[in-house]
Biopython code that builds the backbone (N, CA, C, O; Angstrom):
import numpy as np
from Bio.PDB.StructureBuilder import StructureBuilder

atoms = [
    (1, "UNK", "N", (10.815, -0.800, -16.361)),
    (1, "UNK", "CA", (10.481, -0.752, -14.947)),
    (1, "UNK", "C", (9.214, 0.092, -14.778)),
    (1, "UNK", "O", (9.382, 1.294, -14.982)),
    (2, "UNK", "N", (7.840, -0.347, -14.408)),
    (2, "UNK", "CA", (6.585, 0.611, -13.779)),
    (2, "UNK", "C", (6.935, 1.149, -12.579)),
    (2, "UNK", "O", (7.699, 0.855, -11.660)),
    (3, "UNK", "N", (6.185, 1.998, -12.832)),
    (3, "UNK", "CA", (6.409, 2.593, -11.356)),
    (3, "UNK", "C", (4.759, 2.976, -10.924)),
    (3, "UNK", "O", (3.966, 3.375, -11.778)),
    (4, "UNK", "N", (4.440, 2.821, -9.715)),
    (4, "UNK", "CA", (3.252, 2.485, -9.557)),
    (4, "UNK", "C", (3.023, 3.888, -8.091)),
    (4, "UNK", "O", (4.057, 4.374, -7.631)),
    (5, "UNK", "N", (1.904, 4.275, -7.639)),
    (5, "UNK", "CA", (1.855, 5.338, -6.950)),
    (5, "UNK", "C", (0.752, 4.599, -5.849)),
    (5, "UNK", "O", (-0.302, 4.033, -6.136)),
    (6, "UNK", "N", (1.290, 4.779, -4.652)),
    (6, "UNK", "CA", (1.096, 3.881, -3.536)),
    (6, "UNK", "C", (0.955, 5.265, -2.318)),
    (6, "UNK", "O", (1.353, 6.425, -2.203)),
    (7, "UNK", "N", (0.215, 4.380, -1.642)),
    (7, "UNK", "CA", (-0.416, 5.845, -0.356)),
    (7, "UNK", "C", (0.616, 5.173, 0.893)),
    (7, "UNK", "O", (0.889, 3.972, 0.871)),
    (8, "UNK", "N", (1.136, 6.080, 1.954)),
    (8, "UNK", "CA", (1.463, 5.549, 2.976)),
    (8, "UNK", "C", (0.166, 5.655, 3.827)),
    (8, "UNK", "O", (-0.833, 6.344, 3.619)),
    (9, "UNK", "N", (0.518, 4.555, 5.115)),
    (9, "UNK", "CA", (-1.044, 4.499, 6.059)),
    (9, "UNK", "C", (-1.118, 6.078, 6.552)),
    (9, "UNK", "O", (-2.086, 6.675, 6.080)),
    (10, "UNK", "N", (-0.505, 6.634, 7.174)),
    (10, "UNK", "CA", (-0.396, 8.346, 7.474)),
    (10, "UNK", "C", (-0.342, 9.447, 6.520)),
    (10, "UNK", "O", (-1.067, 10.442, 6.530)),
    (11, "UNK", "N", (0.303, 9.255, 5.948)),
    (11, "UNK", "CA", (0.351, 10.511, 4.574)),
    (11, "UNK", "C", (-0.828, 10.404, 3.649)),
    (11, "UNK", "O", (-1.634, 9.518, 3.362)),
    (12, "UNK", "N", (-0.623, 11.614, 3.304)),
    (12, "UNK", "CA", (-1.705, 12.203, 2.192)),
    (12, "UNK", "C", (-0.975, 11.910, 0.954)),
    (12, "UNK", "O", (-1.571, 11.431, -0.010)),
    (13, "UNK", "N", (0.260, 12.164, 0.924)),
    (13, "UNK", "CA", (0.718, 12.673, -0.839)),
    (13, "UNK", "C", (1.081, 11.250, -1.117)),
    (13, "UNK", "O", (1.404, 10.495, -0.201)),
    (14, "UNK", "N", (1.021, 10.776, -2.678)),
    (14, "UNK", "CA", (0.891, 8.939, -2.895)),
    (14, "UNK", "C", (2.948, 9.312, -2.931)),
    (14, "UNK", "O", (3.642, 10.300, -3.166)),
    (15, "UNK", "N", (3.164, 8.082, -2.606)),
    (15, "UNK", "CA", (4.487, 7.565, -3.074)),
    (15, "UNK", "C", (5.093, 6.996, -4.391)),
    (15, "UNK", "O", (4.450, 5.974, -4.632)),
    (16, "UNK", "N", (5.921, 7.165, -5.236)),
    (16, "UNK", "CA", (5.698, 6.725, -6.228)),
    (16, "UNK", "C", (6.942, 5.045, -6.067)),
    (16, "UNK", "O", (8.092, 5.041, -5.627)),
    (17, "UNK", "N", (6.344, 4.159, -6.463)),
    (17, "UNK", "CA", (7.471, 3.359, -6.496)),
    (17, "UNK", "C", (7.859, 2.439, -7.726)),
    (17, "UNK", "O", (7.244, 2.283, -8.781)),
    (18, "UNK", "N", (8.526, 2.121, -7.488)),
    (18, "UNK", "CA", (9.532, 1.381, -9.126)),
    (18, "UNK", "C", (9.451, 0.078, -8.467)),
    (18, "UNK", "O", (9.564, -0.401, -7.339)),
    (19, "UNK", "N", (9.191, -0.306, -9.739)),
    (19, "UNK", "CA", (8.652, -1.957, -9.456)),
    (19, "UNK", "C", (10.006, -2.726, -10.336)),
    (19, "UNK", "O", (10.250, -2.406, -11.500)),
    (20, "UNK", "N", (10.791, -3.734, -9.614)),
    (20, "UNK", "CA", (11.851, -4.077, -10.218)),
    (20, "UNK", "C", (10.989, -5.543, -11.302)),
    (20, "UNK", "O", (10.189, -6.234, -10.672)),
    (21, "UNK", "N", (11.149, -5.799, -12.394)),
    (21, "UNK", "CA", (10.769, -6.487, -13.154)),
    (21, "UNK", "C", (11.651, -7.570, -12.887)),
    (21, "UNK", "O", (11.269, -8.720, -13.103)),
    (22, "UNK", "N", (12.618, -7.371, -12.508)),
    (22, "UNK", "CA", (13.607, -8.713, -12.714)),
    (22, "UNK", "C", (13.661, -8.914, -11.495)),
    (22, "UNK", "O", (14.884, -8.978, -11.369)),
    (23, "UNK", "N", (13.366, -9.023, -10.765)),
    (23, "UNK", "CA", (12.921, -9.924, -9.023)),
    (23, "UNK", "C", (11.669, -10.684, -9.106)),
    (23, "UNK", "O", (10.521, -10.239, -9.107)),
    (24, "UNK", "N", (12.103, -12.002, -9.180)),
    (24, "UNK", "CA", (10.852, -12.847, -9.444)),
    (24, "UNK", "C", (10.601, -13.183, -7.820)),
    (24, "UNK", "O", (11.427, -13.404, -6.935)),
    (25, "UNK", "N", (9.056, -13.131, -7.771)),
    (25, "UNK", "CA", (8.597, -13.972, -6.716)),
    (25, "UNK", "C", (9.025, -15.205, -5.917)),
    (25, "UNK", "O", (9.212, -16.280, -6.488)),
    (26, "UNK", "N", (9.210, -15.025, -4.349)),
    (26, "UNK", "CA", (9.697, -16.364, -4.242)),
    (26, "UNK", "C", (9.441, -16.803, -2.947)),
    (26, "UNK", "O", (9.656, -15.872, -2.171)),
    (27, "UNK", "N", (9.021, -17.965, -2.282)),
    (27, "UNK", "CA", (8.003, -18.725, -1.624)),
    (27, "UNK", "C", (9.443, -18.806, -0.421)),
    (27, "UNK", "O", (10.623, -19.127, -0.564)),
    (28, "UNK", "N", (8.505, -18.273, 0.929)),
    (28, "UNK", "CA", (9.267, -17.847, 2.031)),
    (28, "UNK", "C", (8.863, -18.875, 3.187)),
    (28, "UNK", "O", (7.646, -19.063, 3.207)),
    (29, "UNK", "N", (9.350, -19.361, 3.848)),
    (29, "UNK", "CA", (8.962, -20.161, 5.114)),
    (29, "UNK", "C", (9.348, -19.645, 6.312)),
    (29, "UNK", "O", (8.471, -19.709, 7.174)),
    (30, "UNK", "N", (10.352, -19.167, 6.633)),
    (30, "UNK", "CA", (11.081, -18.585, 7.518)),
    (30, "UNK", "C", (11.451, -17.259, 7.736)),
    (30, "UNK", "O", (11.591, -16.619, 6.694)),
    (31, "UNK", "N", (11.657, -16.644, 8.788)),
    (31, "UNK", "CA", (12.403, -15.327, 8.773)),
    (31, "UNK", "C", (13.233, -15.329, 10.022)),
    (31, "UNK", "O", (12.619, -15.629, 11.045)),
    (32, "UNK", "N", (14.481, -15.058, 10.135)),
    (32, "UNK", "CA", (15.392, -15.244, 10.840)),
    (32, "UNK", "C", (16.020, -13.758, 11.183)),
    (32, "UNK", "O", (16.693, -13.142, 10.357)),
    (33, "UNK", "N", (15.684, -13.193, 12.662)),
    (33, "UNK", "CA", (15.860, -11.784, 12.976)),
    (33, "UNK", "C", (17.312, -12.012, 13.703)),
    (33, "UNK", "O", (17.618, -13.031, 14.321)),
    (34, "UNK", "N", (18.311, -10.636, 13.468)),
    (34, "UNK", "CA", (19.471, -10.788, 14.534)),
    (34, "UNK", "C", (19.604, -9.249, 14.770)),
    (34, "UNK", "O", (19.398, -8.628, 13.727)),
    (35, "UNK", "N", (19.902, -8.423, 15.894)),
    (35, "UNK", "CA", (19.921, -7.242, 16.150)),
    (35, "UNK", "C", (21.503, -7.161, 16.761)),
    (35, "UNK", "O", (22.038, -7.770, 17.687)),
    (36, "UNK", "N", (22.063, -6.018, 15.720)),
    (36, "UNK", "CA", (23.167, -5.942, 15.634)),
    (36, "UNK", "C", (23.427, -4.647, 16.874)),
    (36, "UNK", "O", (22.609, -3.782, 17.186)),
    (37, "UNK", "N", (25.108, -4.882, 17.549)),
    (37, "UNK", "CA", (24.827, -3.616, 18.648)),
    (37, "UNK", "C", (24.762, -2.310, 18.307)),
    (37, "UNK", "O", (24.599, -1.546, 19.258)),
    (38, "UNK", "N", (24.819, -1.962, 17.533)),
    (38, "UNK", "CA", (24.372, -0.109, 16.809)),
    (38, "UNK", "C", (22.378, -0.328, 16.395)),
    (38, "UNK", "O", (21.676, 0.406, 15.701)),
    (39, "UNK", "N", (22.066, -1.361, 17.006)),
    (39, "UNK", "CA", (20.624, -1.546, 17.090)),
    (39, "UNK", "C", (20.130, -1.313, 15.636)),
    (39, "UNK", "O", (19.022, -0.786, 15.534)),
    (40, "UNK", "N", (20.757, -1.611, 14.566)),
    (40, "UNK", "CA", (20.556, -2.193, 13.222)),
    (40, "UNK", "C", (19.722, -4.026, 12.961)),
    (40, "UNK", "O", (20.251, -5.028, 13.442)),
    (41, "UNK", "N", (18.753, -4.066, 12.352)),
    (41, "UNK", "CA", (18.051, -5.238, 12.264)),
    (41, "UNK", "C", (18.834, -6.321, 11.578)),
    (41, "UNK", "O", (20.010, -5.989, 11.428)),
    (42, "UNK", "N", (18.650, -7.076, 11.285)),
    (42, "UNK", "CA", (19.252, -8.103, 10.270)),
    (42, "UNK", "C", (18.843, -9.132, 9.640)),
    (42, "UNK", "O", (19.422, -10.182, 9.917)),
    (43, "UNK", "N", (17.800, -9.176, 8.666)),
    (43, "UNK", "CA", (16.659, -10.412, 8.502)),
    (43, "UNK", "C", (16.806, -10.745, 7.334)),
    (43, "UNK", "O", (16.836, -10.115, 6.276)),
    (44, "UNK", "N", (16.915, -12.008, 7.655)),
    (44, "UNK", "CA", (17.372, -13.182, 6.530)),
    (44, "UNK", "C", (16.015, -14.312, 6.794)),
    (44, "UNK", "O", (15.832, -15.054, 7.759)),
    (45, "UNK", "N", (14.994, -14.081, 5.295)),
    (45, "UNK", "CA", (14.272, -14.995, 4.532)),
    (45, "UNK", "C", (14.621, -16.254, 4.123)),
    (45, "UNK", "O", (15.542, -16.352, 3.312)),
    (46, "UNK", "N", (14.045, -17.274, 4.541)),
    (46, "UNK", "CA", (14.657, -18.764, 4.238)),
    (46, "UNK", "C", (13.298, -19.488, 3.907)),
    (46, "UNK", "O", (12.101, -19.496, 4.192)),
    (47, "UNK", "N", (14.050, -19.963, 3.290)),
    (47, "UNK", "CA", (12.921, -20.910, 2.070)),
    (47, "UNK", "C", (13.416, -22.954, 2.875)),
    (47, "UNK", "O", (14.493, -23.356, 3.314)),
    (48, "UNK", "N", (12.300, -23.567, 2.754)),
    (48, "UNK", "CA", (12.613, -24.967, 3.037)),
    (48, "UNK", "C", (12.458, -25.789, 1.704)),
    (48, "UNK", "O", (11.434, -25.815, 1.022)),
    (49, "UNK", "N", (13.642, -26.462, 1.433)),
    (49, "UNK", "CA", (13.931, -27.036, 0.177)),
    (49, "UNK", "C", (14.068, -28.626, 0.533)),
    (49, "UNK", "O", (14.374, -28.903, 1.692)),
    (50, "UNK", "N", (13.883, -29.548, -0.283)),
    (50, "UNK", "CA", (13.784, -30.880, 0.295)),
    (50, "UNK", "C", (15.687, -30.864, 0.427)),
    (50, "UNK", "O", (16.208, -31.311, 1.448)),
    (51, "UNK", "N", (16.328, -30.445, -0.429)),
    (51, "UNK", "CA", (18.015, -30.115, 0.146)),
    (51, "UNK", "C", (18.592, -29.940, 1.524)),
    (51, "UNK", "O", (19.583, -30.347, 2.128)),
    (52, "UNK", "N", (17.171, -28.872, 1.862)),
    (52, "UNK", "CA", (17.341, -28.307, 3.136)),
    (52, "UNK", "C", (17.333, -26.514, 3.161)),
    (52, "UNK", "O", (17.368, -26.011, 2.038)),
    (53, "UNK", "N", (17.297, -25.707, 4.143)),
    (53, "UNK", "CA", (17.284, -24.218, 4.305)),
    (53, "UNK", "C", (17.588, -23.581, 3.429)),
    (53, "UNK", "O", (18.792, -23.748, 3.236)),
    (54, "UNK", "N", (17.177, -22.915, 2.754)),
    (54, "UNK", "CA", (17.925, -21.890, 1.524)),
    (54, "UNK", "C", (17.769, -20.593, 1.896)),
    (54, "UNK", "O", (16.608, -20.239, 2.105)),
    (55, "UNK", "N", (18.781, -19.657, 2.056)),
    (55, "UNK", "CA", (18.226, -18.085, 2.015)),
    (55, "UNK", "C", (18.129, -17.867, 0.859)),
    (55, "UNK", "O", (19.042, -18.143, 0.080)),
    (56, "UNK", "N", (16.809, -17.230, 0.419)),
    (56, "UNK", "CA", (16.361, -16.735, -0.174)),
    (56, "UNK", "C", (16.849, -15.310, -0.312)),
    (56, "UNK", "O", (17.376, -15.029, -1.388)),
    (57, "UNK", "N", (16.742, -14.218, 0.754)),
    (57, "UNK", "CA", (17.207, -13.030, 0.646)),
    (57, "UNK", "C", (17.461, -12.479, 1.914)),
    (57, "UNK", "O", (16.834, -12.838, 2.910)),
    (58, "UNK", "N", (18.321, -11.652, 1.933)),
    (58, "UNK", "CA", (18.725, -11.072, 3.420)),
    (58, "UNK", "C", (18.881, -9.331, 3.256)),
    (58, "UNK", "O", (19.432, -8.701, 2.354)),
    (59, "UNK", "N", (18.179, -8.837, 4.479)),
    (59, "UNK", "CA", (18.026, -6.841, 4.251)),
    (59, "UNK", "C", (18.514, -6.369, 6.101)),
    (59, "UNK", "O", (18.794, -7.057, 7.082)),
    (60, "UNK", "N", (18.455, -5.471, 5.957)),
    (60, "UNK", "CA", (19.276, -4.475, 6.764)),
    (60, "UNK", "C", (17.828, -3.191, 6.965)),
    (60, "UNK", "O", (17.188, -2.770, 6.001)),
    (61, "UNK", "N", (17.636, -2.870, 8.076)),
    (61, "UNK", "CA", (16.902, -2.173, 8.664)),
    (61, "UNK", "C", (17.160, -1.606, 10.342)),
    (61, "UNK", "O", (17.689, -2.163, 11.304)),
    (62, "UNK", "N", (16.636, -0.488, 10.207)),
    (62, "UNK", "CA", (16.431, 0.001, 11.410)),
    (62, "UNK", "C", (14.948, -0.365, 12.395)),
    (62, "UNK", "O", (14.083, -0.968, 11.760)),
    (63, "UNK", "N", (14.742, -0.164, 13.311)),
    (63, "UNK", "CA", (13.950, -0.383, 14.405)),
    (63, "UNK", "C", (12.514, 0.399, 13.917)),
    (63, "UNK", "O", (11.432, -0.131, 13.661)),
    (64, "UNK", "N", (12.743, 1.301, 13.893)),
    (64, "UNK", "CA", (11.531, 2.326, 13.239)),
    (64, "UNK", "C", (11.171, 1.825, 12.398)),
    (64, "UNK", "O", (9.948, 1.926, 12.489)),
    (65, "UNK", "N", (11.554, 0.946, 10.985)),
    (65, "UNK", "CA", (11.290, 0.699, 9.880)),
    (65, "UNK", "C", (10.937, -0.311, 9.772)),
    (65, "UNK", "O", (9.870, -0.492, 9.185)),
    (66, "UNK", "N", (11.709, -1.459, 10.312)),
    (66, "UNK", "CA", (11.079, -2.823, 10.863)),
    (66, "UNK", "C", (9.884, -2.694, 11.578)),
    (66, "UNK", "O", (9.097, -3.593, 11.283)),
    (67, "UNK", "N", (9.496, -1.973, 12.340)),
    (67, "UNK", "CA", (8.237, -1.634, 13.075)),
    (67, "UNK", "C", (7.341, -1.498, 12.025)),
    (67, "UNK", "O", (6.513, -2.409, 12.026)),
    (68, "UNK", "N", (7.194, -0.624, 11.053)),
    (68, "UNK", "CA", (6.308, -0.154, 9.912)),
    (68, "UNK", "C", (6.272, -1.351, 9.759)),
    (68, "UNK", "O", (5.478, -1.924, 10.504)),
    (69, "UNK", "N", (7.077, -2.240, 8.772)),
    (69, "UNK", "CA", (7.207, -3.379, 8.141)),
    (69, "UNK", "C", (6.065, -4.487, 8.518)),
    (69, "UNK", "O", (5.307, -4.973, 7.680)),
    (70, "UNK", "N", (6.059, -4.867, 10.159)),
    (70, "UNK", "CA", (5.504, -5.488, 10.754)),
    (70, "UNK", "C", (4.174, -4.911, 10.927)),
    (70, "UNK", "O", (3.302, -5.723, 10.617)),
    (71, "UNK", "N", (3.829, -4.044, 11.227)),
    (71, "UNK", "CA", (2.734, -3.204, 11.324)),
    (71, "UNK", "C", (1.722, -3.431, 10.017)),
    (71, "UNK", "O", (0.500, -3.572, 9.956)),
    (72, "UNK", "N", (2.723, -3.405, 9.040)),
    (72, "UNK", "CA", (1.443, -3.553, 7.138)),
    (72, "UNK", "C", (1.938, -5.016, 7.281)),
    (72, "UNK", "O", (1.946, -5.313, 6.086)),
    (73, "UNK", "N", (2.251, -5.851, 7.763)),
    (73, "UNK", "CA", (2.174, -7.274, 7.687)),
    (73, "UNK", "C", (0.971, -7.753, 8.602)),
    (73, "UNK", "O", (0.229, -8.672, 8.256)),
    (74, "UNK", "N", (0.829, -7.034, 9.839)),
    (74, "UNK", "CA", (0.084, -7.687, 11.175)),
    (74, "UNK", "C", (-1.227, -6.535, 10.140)),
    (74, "UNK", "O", (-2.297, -7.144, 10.136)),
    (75, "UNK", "N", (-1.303, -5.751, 9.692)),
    (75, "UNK", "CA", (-2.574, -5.192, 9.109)),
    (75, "UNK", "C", (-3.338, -5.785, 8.097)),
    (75, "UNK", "O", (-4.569, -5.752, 8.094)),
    (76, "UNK", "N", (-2.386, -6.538, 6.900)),
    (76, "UNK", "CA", (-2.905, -7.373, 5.674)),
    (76, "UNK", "C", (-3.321, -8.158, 6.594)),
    (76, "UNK", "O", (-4.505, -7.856, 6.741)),
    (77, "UNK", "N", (-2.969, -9.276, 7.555)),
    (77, "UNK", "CA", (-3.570, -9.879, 7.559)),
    (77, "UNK", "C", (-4.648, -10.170, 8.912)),
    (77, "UNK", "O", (-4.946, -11.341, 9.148)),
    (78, "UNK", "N", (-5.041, -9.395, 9.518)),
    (78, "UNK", "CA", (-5.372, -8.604, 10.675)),
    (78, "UNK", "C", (-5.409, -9.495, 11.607)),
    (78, "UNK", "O", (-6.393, -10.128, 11.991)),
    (79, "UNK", "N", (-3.806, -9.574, 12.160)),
    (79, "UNK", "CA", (-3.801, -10.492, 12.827)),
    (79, "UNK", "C", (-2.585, -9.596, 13.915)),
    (79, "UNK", "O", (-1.648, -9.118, 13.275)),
    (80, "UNK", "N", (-2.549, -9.386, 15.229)),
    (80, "UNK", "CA", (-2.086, -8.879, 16.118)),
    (80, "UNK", "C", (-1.317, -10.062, 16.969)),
    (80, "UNK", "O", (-2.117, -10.732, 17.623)),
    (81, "UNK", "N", (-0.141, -10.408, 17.086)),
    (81, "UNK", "CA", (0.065, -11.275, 18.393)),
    (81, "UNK", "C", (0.149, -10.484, 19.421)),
    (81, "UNK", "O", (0.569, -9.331, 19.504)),
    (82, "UNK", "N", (-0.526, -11.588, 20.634)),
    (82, "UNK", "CA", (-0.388, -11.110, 22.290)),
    (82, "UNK", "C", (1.107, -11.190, 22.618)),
    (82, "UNK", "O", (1.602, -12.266, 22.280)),
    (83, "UNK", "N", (1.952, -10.321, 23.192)),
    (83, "UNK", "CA", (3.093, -10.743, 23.689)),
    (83, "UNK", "C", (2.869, -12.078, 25.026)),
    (83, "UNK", "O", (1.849, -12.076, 25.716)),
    (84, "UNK", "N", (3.845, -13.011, 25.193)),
    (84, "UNK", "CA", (4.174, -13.978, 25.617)),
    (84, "UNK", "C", (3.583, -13.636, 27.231)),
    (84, "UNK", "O", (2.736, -14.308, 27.821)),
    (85, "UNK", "N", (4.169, -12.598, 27.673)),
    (85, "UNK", "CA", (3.890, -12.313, 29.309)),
    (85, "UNK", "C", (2.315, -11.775, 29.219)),
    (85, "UNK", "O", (1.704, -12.455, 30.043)),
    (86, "UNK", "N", (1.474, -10.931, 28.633)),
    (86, "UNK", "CA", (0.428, -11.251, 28.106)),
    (86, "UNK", "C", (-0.505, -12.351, 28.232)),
    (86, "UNK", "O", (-1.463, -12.464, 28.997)),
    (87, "UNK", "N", (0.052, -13.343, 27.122)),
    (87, "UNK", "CA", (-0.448, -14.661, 27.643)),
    (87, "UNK", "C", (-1.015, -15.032, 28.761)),
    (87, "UNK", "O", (-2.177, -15.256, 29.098)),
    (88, "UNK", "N", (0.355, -15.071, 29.456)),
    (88, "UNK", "CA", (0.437, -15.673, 30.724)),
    (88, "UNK", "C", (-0.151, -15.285, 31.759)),
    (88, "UNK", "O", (-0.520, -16.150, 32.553)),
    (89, "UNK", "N", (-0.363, -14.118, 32.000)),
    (89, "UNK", "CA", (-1.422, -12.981, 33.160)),
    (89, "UNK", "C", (-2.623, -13.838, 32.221)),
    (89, "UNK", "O", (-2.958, -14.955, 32.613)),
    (90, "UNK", "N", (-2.961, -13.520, 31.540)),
    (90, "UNK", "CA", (-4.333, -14.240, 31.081)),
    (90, "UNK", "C", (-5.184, -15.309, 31.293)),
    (90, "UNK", "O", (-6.372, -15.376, 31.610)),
    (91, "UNK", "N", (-4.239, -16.220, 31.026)),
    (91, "UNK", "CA", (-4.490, -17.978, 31.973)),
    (91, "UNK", "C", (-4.354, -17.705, 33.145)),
    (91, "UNK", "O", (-5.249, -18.391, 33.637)),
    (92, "UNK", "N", (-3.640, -16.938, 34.372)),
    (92, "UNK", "CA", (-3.817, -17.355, 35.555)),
    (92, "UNK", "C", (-4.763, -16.893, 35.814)),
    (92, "UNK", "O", (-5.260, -17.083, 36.924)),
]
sb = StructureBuilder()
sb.init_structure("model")
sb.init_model(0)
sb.init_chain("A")
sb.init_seg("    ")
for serial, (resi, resn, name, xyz) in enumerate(atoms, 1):
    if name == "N":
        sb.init_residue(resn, " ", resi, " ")
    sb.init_atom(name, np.array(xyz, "f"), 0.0, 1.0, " ", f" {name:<3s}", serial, name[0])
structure = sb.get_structure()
């Protein structure tokens, strides 16, 4: 297992992390959010197979963390969505 030393966007001191060797890469189409009532996340990765839907993998998060998550996702690829009501003031 490497373990590789990674910066957070705020912190100074690097993070060190362990890279699992035996988790192979795997091609995502979907993400399927459910918010549980103790305001726990619930997101399940689904892959489209000519079979049909496959989960791929499913994780457990909090609100704060899912936020980060989304945040280095909407940053790689610097792409921000407008919220919906947003939109809409806009066009009129």
């Amino acid at each position: 297992m490497a373990a590789k030393k990674i910066k957070e966007a705020n912190e100074e001191q690097p993070v060190e992390l362990h890279c699992n060797a035996d988790i192979s890469p795997v091609w995502i189409d979907d993400v399927n959010i459910g918010i549980r009532d103790d305001d726990i996340y619930f997101l399940r990765l689904i892959s489209e197979l000519p079979e049909g839907a496959c989960e791929q993998y499913k994780m457990m998060t909090n609100k704060s963390n899912l936020k980060k998550i989304i945040n280095s996702l909407c940053s790689a690829l610097k792409y921000y969505p407008v919220p919906d009501d947003k939109k809409n003031n806009d066009e009129a």
